[in-house]
C-alpha positions as CSV (number, residue, x, y, z in Angstrom):
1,X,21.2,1.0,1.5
2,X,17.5,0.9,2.6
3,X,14.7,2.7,0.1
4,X,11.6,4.0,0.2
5,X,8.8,3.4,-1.8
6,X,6.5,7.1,-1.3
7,X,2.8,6.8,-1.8
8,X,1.3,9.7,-2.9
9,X,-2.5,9.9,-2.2
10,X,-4.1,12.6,-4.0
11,X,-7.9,13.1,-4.4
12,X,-9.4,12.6,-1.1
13,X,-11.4,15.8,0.9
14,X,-9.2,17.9,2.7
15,X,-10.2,19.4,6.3
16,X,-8.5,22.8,5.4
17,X,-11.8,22.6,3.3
18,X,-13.2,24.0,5.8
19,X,-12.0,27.4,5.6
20,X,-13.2,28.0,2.4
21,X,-16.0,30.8,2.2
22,X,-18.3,27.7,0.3
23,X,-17.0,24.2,0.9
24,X,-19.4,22.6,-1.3
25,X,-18.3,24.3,-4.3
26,X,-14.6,23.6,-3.3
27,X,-15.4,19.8,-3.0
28,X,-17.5,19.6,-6.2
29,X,-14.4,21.7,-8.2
30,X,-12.0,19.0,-6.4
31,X,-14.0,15.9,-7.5
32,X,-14.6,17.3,-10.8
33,X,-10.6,17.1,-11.3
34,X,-10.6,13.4,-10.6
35,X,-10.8,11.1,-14.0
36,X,-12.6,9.3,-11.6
37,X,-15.3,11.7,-10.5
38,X,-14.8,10.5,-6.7
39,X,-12.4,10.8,-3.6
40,X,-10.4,7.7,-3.0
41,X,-12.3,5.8,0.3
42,X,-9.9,5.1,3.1
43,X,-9.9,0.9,1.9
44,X,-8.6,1.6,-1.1
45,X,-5.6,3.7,0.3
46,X,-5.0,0.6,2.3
47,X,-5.0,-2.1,-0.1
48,X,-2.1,0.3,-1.8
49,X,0.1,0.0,0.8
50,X,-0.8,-3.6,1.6
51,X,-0.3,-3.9,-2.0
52,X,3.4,-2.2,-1.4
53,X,4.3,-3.6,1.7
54,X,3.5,-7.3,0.7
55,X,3.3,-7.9,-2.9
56,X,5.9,-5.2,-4.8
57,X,8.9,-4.8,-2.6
58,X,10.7,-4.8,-5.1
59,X,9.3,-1.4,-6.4
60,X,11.5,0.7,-3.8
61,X,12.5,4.2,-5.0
62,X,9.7,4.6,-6.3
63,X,6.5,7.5,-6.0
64,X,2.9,5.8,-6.6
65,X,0.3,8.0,-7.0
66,X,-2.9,6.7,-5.8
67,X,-5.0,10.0,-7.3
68,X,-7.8,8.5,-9.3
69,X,-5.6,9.0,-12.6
70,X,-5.4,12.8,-12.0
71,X,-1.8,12.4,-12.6
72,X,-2.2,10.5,-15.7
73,X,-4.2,13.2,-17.0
């Protein structure tokens, strides 16, 4: 039986963004929810799943949050 390992990425700017009537307040309100008071960059969402693919297969079934400890609280 093959399983997957789901990476959820969480804090990083949305395009539907956009939309909103002020964007800029949306994005400051969104950061502002990050422990980390930043969005993730696109390399750090990649050494994730390098760090998943290559390092912890063994970690299948599993959901990782990459969110800048939002999760965590």
């Amino acid at each position: 039986m093959d399983r997957t390992t789901l990476l959820h990425v969480a804090g990083q700017p949305a395009e539907q963004r956009r939309e909103l009537a002020d964007p800029e307040t949306a994005r400051r309100e969104g950061i502002e929810r990050v422990p980390l008071k930043r969005w993730a960059t696109p390399d750090e969402i990649a050494e994730m799943v390098l760090f998943v693919g290559l390092v912890a297969q063994f970690a299948t079934g599993s959901c990782l949050s990459i969110d800048g400890g939002t999760v965590a609280g």
